[in-house]
C-alpha positions in Angstrom: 27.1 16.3 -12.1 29.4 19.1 -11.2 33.3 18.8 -12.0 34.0 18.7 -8.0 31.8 15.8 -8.1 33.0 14.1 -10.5 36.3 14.3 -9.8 34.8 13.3 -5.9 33.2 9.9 -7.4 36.5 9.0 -9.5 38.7 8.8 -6.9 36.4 7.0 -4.5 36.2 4.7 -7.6 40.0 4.9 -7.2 40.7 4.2 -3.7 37.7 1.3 -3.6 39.7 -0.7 -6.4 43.3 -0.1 -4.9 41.9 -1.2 -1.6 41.0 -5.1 -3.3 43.4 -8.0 -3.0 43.4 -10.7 -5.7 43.7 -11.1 -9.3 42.1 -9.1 -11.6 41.3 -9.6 -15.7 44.1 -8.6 -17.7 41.4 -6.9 -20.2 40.0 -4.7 -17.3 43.2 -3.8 -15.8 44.6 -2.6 -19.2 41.0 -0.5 -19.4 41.0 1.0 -15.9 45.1 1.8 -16.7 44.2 3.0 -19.8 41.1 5.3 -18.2 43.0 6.6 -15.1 45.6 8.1 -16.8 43.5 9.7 -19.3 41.4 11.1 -16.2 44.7 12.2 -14.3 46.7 13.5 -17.6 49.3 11.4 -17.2 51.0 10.6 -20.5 54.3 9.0 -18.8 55.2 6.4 -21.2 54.6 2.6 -19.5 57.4 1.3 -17.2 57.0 -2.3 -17.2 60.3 -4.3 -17.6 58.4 -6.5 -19.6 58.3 -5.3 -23.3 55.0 -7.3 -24.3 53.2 -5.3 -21.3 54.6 -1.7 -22.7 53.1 -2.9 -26.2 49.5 -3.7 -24.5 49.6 -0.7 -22.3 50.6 1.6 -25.3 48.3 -0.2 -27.2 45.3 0.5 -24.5 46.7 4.3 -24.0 46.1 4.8 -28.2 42.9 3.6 -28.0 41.4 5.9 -25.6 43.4 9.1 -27.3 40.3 10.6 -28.2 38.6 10.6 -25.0 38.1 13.8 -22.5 39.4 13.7 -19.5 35.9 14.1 -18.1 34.8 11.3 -19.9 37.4 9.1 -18.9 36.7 9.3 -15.3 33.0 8.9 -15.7 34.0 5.1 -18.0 36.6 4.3 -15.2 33.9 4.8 -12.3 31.3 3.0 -14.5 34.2 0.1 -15.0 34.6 0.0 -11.2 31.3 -0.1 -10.4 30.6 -2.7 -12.8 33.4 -4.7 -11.5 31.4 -4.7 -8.3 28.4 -5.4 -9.2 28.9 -8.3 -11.5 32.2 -10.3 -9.4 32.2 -13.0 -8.0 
């Protein structure tokens, strides 16, 4: 897959998950959050104004330090996708 592609797929797998309503696991919101701003270089630190939040989102953001950028989008469309295919 070409880098135009990629980068094609990963925000479709963007907009398709923006565009549902309803509530989503805390553990896969913290893993696409964590993904998409690996993918889009964005190392803004979290804004919640809840503290415990900033701990699990700086928490989620270490654990994927050692991840690509390319890589990252390719887990965060395989995490959408997923989501998807297994709902309910």
């Amino acid at each position: 897959m070409t880098s135009e592609e990629l980068d094609k797929e990963f925000q479709d797998a963007v907009e398709r998950i923006n565009a549902l309503e309803g509530p989503f696991p805390a553990d896969f919101l913290l893993r696409l959050y964590a993904y998409y701003k690996k993918a889009t270089n964005n190392y803004g630190r979290p804004s919640s104004r809840k503290p415990m939040i900033n701990a699990f989102k700086t928490n989620a953001l270490f654990q994927v330090k050692n991840v690509s950028v390319d890589e990252a989008k390719r887990i965060y469309i395989d995490l959408v996708n997923n989501y998807f295919l297994y709902r309910k």
